[in-house]
C-alpha positions in Angstrom: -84.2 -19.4 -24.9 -80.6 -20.6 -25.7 -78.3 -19.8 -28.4 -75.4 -21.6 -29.2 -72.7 -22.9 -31.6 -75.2 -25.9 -31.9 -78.2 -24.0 -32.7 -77.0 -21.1 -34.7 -75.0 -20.6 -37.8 -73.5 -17.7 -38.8 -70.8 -16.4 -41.2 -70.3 -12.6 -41.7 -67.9 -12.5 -45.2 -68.1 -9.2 -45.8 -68.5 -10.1 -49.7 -71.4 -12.3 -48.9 -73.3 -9.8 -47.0 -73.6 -7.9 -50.4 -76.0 -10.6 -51.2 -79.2 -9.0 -49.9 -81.7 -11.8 -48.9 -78.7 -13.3 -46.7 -78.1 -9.7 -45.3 -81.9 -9.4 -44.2 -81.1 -12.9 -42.8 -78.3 -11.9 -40.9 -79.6 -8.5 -39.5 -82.9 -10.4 -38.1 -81.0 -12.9 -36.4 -78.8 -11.0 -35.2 -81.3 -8.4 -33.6 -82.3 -11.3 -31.7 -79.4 -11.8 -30.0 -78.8 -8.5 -29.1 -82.2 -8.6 -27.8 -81.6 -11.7 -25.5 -78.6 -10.0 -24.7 -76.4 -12.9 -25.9 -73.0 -12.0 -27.0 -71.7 -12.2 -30.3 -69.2 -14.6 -30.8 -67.4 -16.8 -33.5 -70.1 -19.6 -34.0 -68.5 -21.1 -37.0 -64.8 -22.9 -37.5 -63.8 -20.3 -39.9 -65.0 -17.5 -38.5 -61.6 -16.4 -38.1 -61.1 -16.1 -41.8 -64.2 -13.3 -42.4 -64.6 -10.2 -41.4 -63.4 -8.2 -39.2 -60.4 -10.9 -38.8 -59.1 -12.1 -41.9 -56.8 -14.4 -40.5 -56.2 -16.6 -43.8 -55.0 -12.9 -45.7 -51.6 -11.5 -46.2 -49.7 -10.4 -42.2 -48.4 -7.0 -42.3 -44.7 -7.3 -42.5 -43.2 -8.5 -38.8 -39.9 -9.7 -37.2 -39.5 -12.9 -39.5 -39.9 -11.1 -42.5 -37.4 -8.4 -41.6 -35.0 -11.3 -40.7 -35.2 -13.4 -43.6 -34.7 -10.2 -45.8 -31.1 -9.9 -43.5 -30.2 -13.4 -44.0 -30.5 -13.0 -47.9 -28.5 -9.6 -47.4 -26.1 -10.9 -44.9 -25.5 -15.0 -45.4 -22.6 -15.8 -43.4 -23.8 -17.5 -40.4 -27.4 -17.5 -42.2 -26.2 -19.8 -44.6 -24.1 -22.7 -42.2 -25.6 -25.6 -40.5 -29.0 -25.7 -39.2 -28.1 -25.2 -35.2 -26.1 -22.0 -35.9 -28.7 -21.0 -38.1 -31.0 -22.0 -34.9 -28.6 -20.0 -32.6 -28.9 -17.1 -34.3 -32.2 -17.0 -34.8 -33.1 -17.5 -31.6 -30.6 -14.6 -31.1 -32.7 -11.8 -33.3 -35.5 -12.8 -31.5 -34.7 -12.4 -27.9 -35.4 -15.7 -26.9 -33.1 -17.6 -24.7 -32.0 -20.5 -25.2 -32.1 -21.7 -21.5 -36.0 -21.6 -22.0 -35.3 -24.9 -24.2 -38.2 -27.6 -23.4 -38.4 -31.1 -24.8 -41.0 -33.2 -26.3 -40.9 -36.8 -27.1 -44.3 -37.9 -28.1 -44.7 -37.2 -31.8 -47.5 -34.9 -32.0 -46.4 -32.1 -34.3 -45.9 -32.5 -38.4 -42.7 -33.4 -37.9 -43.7 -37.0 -36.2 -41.5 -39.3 -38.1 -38.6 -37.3 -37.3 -39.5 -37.1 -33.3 -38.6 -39.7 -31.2 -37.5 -40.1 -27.1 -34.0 -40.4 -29.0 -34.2 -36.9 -31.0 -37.1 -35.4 -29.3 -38.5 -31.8 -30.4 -37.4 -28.6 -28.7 -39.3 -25.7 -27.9 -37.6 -21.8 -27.4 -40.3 -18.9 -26.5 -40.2 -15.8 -24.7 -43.6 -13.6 -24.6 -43.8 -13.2 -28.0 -42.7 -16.0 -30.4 -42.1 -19.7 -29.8 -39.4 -21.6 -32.2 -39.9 -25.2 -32.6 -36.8 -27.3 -33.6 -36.1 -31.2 -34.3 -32.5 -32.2 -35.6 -32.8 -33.1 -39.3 -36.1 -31.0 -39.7 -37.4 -27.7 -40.4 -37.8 -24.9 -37.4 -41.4 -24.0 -37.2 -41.7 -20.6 -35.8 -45.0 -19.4 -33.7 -45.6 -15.8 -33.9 -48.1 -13.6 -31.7 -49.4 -11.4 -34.3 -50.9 -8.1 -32.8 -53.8 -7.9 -35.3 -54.4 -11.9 -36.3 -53.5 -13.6 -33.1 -50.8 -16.7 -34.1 -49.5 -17.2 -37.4 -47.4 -20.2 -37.9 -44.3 -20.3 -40.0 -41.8 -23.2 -41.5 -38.2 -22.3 -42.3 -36.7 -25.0 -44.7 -33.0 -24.5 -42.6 -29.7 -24.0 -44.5 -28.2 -26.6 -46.5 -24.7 -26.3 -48.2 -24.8 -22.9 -48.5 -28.6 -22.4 -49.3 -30.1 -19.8 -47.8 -33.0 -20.4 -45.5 -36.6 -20.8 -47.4 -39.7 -19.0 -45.0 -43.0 -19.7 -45.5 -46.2 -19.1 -43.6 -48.2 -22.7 -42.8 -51.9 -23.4 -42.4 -51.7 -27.0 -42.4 -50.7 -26.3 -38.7 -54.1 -25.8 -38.2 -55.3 -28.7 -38.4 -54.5 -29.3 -34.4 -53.9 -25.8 -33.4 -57.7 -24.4 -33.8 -61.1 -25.8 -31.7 -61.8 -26.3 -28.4 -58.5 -27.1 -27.5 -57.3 -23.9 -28.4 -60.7 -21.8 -27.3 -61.5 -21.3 -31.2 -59.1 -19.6 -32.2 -56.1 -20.3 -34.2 -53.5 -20.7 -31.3 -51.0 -22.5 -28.8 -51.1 -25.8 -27.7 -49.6 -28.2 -24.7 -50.3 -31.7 -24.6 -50.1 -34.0 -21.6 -50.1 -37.7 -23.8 -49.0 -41.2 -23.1 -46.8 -42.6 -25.2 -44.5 -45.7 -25.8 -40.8 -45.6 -26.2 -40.9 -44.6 -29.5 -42.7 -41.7 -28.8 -45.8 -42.8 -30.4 -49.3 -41.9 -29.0 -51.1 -44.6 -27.5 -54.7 -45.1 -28.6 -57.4 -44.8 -26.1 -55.3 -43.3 -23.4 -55.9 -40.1 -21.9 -54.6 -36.9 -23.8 -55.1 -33.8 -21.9 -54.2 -30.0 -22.7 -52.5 -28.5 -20.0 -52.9 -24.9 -18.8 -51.8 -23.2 -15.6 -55.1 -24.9 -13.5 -53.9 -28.0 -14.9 -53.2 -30.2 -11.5 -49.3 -31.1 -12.2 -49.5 -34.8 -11.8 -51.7 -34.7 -14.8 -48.5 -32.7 -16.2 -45.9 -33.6 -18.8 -46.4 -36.6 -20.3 -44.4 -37.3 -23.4 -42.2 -34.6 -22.4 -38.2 -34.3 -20.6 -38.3 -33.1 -17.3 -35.1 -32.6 -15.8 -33.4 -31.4 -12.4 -37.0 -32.1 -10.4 -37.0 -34.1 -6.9 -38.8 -37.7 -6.8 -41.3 -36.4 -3.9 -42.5 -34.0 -7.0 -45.2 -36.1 -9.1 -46.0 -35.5 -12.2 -46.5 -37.7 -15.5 -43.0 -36.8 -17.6 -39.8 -39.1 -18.0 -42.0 -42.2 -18.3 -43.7 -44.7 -21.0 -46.4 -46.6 -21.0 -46.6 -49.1 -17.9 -43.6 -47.6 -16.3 -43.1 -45.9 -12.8 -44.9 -42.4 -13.2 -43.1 -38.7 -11.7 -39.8 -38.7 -10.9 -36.6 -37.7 -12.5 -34.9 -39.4 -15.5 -31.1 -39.1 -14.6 -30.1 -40.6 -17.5 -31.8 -38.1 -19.9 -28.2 -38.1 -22.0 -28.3 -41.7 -22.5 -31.0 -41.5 -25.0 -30.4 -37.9 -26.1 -27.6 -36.7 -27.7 -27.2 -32.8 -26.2 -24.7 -31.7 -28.8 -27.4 -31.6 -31.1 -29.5 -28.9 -28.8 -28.7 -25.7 -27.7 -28.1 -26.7 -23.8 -28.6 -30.1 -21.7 -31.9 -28.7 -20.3 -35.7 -29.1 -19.9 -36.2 -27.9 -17.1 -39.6 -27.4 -14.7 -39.8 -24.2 -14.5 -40.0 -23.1 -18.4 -42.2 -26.5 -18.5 -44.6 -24.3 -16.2 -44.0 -20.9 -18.1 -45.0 -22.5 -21.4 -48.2 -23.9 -19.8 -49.6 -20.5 -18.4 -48.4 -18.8 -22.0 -50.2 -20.8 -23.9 -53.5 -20.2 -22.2 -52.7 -16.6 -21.9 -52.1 -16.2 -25.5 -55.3 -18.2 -26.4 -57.3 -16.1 -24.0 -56.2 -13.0 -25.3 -56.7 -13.8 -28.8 -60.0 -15.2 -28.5 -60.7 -11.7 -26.6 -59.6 -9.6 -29.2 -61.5 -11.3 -32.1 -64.8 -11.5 -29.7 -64.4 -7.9 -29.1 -63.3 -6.5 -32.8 -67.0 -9.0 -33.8 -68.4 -7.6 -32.0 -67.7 -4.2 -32.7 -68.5 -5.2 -36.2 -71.5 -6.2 -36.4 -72.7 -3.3 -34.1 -71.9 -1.0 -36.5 -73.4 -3.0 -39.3 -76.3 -3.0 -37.2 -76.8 0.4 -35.5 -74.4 2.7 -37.6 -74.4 5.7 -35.2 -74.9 4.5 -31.9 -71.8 4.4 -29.3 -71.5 0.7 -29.3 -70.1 0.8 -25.6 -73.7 3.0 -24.2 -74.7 0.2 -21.4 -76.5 -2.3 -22.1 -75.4 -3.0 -25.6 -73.8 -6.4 -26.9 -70.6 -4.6 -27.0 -70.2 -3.6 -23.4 -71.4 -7.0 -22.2 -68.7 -8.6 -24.3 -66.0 -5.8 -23.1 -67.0 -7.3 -19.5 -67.1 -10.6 -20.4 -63.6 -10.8 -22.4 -61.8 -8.1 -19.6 -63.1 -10.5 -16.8 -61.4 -13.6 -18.5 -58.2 -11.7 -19.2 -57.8 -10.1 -15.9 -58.3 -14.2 -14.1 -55.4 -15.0 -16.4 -53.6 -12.5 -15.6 -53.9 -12.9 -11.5 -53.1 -16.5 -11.7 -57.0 -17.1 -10.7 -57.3 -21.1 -9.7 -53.4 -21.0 -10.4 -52.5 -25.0 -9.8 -50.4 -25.3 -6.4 -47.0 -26.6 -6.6 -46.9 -29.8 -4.5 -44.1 -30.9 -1.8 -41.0 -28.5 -1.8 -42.1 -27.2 -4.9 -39.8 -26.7 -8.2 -36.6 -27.4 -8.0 -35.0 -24.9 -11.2 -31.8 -25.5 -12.8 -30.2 -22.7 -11.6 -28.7 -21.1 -14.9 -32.4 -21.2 -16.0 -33.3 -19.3 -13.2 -30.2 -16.6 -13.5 -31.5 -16.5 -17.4 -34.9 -15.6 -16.1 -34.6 -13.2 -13.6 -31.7 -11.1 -16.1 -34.7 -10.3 -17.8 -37.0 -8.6 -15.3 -38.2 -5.0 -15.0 -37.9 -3.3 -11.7 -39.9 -0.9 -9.5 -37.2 1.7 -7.4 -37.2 -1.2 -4.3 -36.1 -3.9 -7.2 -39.3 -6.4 -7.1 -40.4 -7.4 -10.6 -43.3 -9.5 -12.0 -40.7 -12.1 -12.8 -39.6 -12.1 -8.9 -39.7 -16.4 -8.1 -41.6 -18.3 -5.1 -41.4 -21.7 -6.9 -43.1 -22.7 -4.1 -47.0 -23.6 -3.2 -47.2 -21.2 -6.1 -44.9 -20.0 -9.1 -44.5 -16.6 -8.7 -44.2 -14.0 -5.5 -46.2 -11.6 -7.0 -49.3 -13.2 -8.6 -49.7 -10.7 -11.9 -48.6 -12.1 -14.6 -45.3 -10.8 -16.8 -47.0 -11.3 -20.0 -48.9 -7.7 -19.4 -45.6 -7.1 -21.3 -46.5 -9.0 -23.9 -47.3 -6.9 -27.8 -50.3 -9.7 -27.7 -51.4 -7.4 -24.7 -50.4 -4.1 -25.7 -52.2 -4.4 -29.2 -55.5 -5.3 -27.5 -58.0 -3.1 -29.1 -57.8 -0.3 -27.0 -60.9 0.1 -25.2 -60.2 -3.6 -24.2 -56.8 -2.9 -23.2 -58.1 0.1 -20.8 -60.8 -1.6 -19.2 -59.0 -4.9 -18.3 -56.3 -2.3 -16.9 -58.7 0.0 -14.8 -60.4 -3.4 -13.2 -57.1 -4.4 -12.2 -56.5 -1.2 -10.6 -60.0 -1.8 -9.0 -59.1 -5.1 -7.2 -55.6 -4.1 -6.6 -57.1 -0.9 -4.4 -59.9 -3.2 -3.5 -62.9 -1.3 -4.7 -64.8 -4.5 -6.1 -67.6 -5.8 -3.8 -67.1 -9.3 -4.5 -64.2 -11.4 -3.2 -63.0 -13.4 -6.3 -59.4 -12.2 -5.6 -59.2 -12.0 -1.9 -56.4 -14.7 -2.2 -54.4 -11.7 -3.4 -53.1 -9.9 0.2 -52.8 -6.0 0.9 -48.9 -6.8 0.7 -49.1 -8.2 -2.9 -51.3 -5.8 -3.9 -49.4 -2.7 -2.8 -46.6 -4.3 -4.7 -48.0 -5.5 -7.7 -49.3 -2.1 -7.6 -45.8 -0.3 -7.5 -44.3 -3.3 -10.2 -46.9 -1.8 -12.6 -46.5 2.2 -12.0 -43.2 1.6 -12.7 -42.5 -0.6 -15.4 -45.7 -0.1 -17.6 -46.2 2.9 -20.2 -49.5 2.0 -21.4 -51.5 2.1 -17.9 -55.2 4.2 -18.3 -55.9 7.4 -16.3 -57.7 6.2 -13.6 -54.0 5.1 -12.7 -52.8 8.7 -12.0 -54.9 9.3 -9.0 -52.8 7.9 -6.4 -49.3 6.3 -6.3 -50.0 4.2 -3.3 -51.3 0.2 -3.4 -54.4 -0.3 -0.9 
């Protein structure tokens, strides 16, 4: 017997669970599952505002908050036009402004403002993503620890005002479902448009991750500095020559309005593997913590993780899916000669990386057949990562450490050679605090 989102319904508000025919309800049908060993997972939109998650209730105080509270403090530079307000927020929050992507289809709130004239740019590093359209507010995406992404609107400066923050959930509307793997999250869109940016009806829309074939990439979005032999679906409109590269970008954009000339490939293929990592991750966390939950509502007691329970079968579950993100597993290949990166981008990148005591990092480039040289992903950096519950945090970690000293008996990630692995290995030992015990029994890849 099957159960799915189709078949079964079930909220868990704490407050509702007071109500004791529903809780009888609940526990049956819930005792069933474990029973069919089925995992416990969100089967309701909203499942992300009950308990354990709470995601509609009041963030513990974070990075924007603190920087608002300085801009009231401080004005000067908080207070000017909106692009040096941009510039310095952008500043505070590490992100560099060389990771600047543009969008031209008008697919965000901000539609009437967006345009192949004035399209939308995007700013993220591993943690928060800053969207910004001339004459519009900055929308701010935040990778919460505990809730996974909270969205944000900052009403920019005007004559001296100083900038209005406020938290948005009619952001939700396109950032939660299958798109987004349930939770409330990141989204990349791949959409043909005309040359006013608009969406054509009834033509393929596609959400792009890092398996995502690239000449299915890109469309309604800048790409600049790529080769014509690269194909892939940005630069164009509707009925025009697909791929290529649009030379004349700043004859329909006017770059003193941005923070550089750029949108180049390779942050274009960063964002796409980000916003599948962060997905992944979150929708991990919030099976796990459900899990966990309703375990304990259920067998109050018991070590949830004992085999055989629902718990441990979604610890593997989740840690399987994180760890295939994480090794670039079905990672799209880069056709002909590759990316071709702006190379101030690149510079920017590589400034950033963390060395082992030979100098590789997990941001070392390949651009080439595939993106990186060592195929373990940078975002294990990431706080989204690092405030995984811990016993999901662990055991993603120690099955890395498995694969990388080969010790699995399948062959899922033979594609990874002893070379990689040795390094990857070394990468990690030397640039990551949070790594489990098993760890500490050898200092030596496979």
């Amino acid at each position: 017997m099957k159960l799915d989102r189709k078949t079964i319904g079930i909220r868990h508000d704490e407050k509702v669970l007071m109500i004791f025919g529903r809780l009888l309800f609940q526990k049956a049908l819930l005792v069933v599952l474990l029973i069919l060993g089925t995992p416990v997972v969100p089967l309701m939109a909203d499942d992300y505002d009950e308990a354990p998650i709470w995601y509609s209730s009041k963030e513990a105080p974070n990075e924007l908050h603190s920087l608002m509270e300085e801009a009231a403090k401080e004005g000067g530079v908080w207070t000017r036009n909106p692009l040096l307000f941009l510039e310095e927020l952008l500043l505070r929050l590490e992100i560099s402004k060389h990771s600047q992507v543009l969008v031209m289809s008008k697919t965000s709130l901000q539609k009437n403002l967006i345009a192949p004239t004035s399209p939308r740019a995007l700013y993220f590093n591993e943690n928060h993503y800053v969207g910004y359209v001339p004459g519009g507010e900055i929308e701010v995406m935040f990778a919460d620890g505990e809730k996974g992404t909270l969205f944000y609107r900052i009403a920019p400066p005007i004559a001296g005002r100083l900038p209005i923050l406020k938290r948005d959930s009619s952001c939700l509307s396109c950032h939660t479902g299958s798109r987004t793997k349930g939770v409330p999250g990141f989204l990349m869109r791949s959409v043909t448009i005309d040359r006013s940016g608009t969406e054509l009806a009834n033509s393929p829309a596609l959400s792009v991750s890092a398996k995502t074939p690239f000449s299915k990439r890109w469309a309604g979005w800048f790409v600049t500095g790529m080769k014509q032999e690269f194909a892939h679906r940005g630069n164009q409109f509707k009925g025009e020559q697909e791929g290529g590269t649009l030379a004349n970008a700043s004859d329909l954009v006017d770059f003193s309005r941005y923070m550089t000339d750029t949108s180049d490939a390779l942050p274009l293929t960063l964002l796409s593997h980000q916003v599948d990592w962060h997905n992944e991750v979150t929708k991990g966390a919030y099976d796990f913590r459900r899990a966990q939950w309703f375990f304990e509502k259920l067998s109050p007691g018991r070590d949830p993780l004992a085999k055989g329970t629902s718990v441990s079968r979604v610890l593997e579950t989740t840690s399987e899916v994180i760890l295939e993100n994480l090794l670039f597993y079905d990672e799209a290949i880069l056709p002909g000669e590759g990316i071709f990166s702006d190379e101030k981008v690149r510079k920017d990148w590589l400034a950033q990386k963390k060395t082992d005591q030979a100098g590789h990092s997990l941001r070392d480039l390949r651009l080439y057949k595939r993106l990186f040289k060592y195929r373990c992903s940078y975002m294990i950096y990431s706080d989204s990562f690092k405030a995984l519950p811990p016993e999901l945090h662990d055991h993603v970690l120690e099955k890395l450490w498995k694969i990388l000293k080969r010790e699995r008996d399948d062959d899922k990630y033979d594609y990874l050679g002893n070379r990689e692995r040795k390094r990857i290995f070394s990468i990690l030992l030397a640039t990551y605090e949070e790594l489990p015990e098993i760890w500490a029994r050898a200092e030596e890849g496979p």
